[in-house]
C-alpha positions in Angstrom: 41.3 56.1 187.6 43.4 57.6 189.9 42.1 61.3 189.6 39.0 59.2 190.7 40.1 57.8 193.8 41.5 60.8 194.9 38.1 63.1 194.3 36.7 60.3 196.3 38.9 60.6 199.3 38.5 64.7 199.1 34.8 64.4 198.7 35.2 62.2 202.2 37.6 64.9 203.7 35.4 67.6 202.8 32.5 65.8 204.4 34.2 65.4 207.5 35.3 69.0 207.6 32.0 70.5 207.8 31.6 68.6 211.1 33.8 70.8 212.7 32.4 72.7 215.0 29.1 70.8 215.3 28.6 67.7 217.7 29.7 64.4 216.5 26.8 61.9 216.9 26.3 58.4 215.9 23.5 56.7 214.0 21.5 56.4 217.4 21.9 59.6 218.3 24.7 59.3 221.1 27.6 61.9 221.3 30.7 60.1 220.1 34.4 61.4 219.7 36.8 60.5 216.9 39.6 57.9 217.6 40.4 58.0 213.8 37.6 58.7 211.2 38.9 57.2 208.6 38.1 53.8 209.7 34.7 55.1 211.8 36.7 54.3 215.1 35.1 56.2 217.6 34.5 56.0 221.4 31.2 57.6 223.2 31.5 60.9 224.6 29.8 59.3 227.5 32.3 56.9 228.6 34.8 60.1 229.3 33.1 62.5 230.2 31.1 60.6 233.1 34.2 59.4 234.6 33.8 62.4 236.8 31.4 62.0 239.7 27.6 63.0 239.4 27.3 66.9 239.4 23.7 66.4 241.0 24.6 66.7 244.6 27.3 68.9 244.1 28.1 72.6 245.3 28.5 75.8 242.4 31.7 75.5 242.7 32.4 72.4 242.1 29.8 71.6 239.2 31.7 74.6 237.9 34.8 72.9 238.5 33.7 70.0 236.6 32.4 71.5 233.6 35.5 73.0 233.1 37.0 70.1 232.9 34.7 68.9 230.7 35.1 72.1 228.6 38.6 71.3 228.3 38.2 67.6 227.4 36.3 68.8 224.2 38.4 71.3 223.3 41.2 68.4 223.6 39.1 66.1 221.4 38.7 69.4 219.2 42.2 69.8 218.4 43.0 66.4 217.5 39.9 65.8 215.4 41.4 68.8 213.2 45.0 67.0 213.3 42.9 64.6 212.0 41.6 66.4 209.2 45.2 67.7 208.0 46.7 64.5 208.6 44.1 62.5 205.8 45.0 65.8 203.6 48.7 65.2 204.0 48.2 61.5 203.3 46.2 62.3 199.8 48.9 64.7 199.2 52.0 62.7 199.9 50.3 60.1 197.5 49.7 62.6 194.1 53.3 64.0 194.9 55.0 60.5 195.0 53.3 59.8 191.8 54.6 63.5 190.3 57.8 62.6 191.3 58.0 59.2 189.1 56.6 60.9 185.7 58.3 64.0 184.8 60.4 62.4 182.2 56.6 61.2 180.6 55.1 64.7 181.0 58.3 66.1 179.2 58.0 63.7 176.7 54.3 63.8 176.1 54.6 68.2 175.6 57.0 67.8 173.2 55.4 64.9 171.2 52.3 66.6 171.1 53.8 69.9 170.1 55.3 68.6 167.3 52.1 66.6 166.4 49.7 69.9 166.8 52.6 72.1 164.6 53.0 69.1 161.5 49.1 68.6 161.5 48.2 72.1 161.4 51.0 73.0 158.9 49.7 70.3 156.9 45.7 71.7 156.9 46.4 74.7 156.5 49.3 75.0 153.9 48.5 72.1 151.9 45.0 71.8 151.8 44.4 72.0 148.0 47.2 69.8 147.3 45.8 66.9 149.7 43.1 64.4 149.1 40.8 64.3 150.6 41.3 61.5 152.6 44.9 62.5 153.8 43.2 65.3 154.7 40.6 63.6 156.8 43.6 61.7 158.5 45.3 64.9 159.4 42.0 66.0 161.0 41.4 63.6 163.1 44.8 63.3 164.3 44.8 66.8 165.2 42.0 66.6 167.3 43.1 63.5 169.4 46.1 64.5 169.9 44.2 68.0 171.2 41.9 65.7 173.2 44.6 63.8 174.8 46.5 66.6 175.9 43.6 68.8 177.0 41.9 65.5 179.3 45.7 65.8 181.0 45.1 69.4 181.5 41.7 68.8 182.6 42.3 66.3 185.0 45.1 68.8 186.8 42.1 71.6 187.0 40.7 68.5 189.1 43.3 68.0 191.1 43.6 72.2 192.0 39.6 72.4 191.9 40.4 69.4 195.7 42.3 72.6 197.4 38.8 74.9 196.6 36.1 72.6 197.5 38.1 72.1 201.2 38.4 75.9 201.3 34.6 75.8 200.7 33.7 72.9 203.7 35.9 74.9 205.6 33.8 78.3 205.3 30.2 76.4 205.6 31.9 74.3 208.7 30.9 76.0 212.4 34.1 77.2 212.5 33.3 80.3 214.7 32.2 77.9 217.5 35.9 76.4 217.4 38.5 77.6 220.2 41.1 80.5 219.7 43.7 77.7 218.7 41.2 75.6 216.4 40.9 78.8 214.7 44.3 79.7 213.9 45.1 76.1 212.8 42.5 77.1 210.1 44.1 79.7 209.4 47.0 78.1 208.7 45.6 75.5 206.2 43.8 78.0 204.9 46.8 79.9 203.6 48.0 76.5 201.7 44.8 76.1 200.6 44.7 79.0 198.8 47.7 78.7 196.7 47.7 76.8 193.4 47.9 72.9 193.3 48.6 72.6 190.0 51.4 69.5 188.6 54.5 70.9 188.5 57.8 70.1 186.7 61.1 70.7 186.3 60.9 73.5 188.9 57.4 74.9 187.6 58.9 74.8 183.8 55.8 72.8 183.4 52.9 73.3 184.9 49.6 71.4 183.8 46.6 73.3 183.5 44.1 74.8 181.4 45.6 78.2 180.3 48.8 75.8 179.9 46.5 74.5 177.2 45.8 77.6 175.5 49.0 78.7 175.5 50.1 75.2 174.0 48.0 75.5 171.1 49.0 79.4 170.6 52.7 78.6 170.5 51.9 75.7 168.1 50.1 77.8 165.5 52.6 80.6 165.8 55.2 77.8 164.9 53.2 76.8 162.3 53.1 80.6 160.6 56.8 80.7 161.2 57.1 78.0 159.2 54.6 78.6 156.5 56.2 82.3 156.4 59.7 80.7 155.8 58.7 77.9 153.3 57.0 80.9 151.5 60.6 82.3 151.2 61.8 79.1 150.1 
């Protein structure tokens, strides 16, 4: 449920992204700047940028002088529209990590319960299969594969929580980014560069991470327990 909420609030951010660049217009049509998106609290373009006096009767010079102005007032409203953006990210963030922070005990816990699940069920299907019935061995089964189920939903729902970081790294690149100012741009940059790095749960100092090729590696190290210990009951 909570993997939900947060896809939602990405899929919002991501939606909001691709506006930069581009004109931000109301339902009627009017130009409209961004008090705070996140509630729809906006004021029209309008109501600044007419403040200044009608360009109509004006000399070059001064219309010039008043479309720079202008210029710079969107390129103000430009700037913090993209604080903005990276503040909502840092809010989604600052949420999952203070929910990391209260559950490595329950990750550690759940990695070693299911490893020693995964190794006894597999241990017992594959070394005493002729000497089970077949309904003990129906039990072992399907333990085996809920337990496998459990833990690979966990690691699927971390690939979900990395998978946020690429689809804003995608709104970014279809966004009208190149129509941003010099400074807009190298903002970008900058969250591009975090964006690119893994977001994968981490624990105990990256000891754990959740993920899918933890998974595989989970279940490798679990069967190679299990021929250590079929080897060494062998010897027995």
């Amino acid at each position: 449920m909570i993997m939900i909420h947060v896809e939602g609030q990405i899929k919002i951010l991501c939606s909001y992204i691709e506006m930069l660049g581009c004109p931000h217009k109301d339902s009627e049509g009017n130009r409209i700047f961004y008090k705070q998106f996140e509630t729809n609290s906006y004021v029209l373009a309008s109501s600044i940028l007419t403040k200044h006096p009608s360009t109509s009767c004006k000399t070059t010079q001064e219309v010039k002088f008043l479309n720079r102005i202008n210029l710079r007032m969107m390129r103000a409203y430009e700037q913090d529209y993209f604080k903005q953006l990276v503040r909502f990210h840092q809010k989604v963030r600052t949420f999952m990590e203070q929910i990391f922070d209260e559950i490595p005990f329950i990750v550690l816990l759940v990695v070693i319960s299911n490893y020693m699940n995964i190794s006894f069920t597999l241990y017992q299907l594959i070394v005493y299969t002729g000497h089970q019935s077949n309904g003990k061995l129906f039990k072992f089964l399907a333990e085996l594969i809920l337990t496998l189920v459990q833990f690979g939903t966990y690691c699927n729902t971390a690939e979900r929580w990395d998978s946020c970081h690429a689809r804003m790294r995608a709104s970014l690149y279809t966004s009208q980014w190149y129509t941003c100012s010099t400074q807009t741009r190298k903002d970008m940059c900058m969250l591009l560069s975090r964006l690119r790095k893994p977001n994968y749960p981490r624990f105990y100092q990256g000891v754990i991470e959740i993920s899918n090729p933890m998974f595989v590696r989970f279940v490798n190290v679990c069967y190679k327990a299990v021929n250590v210990m079929k080897i060494t009951s062998s010897r027995g």
